[in-house]
N, C-alpha and C positions, 0 to 999 in steps of 0.2 A: 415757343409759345408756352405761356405759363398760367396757374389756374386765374389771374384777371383775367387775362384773354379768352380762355375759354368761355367765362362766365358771360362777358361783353357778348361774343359771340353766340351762344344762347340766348342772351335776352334781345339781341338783334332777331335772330330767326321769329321769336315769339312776336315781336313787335321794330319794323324799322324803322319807324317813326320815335319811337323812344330815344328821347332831348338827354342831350351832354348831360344832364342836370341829373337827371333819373339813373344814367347807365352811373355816372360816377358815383351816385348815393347806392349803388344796387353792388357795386363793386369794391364800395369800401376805399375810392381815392379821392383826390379832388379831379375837380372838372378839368381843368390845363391836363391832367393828366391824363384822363378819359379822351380828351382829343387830340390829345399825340398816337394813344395806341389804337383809338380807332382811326386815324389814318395811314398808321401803319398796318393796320388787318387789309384798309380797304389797297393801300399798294399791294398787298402780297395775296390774300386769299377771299378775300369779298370781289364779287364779280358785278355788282350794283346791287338795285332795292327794285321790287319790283311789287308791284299790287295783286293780290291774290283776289281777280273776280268771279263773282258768282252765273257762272256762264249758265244757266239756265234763269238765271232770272231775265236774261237777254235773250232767251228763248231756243240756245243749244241744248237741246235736251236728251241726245243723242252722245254718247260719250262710248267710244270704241280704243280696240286694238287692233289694227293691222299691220300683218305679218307677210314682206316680200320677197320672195325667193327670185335674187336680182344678180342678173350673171355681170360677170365683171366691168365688161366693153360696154353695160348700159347706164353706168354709174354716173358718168358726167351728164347728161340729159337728164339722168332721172335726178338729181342731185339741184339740175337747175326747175324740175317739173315742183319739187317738196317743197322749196325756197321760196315758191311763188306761190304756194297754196296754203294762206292764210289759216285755215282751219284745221292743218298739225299744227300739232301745239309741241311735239316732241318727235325727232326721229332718230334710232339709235341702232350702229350697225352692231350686229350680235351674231354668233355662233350659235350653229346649230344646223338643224333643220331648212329655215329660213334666213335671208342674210340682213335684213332690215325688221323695225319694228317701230309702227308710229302712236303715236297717242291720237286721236281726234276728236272732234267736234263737229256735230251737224245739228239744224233744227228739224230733221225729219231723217227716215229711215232711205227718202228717196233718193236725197242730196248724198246720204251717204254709198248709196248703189252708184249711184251717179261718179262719184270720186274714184269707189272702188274698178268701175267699168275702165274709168281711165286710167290707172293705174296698172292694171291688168296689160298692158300694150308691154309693160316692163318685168313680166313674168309671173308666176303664180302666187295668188295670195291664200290668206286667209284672215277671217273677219272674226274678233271676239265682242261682242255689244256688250259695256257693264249695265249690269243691274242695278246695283248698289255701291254706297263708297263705305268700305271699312273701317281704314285710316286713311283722312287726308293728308295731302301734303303736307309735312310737318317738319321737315328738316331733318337734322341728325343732331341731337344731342352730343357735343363737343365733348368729349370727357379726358381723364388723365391719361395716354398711351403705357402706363406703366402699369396699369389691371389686367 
């Protein structure tokens, strides 16, 4: 990967809708050539394009963190219980403490006790409710690996 690709690659995160037209003028090549290597990003390290909604405008206004302390033998069940429950948006097994961690969504604190109750059948949790968002989702800044 070399600095056009990274460049592409940040202007994708900023905007995936940003046209052959823009990425090549923004990268300094022609366009043929902008869509040769962005199809080669997207065979190798772009994983698709995805819309970033405004889930509270939809009325999630509920936005947590739970934390499950999930023994080994319950992983397949619980693995098929997260897959079917729409409103993780994220679950990621970690070290620690606790051996899962999910992002969520609810329109109410009750939906979310609700979730948590059942979850619970698969070991002990714990509940962080955000308050606020600091930094959004923003991607990572692609830069030279040689700094």
């Amino acid at each position: 990967m070399d600095a056009t690709d990274r460049k592409i690659l940040n202007l994708l995160q900023e905007n995936a809708r940003t046209s052959l037209k823009d990425l090549a003028q923004q990268a300094f090549i022609s366009a043929p050539t902008a869509a040769t290597r962005l199809n080669h990003l997207e065979q190798t390290l772009l994983h698709g394009y995805q819309a970033q909604v405004d889930y509270k405008a939809l009325g999630y206004v509920i936005k947590a963190y739970v934390s499950l302390d999930l023994s080994p033998t319950e992983k397949p069940e619980f693995y098929r219980f997260v897959a079917g429950t729409p409103n993780v948006l994220e679950c990621d097994c970690i070290t620690g403490q606790y051996s899962m961690i999910m992002k969520v969504i609810y329109r109410s604190t009750e939906e979310l006790d609700d979730f948590i109750n059942h979850l619970q059948q698969f070991g002990r949790t714990t509940t962080q409710i955000v308050f606020s968002n600091v930094v959004a989702d923003r991607g990572m800044q692609i830069e030279d690996q040689e700094h």
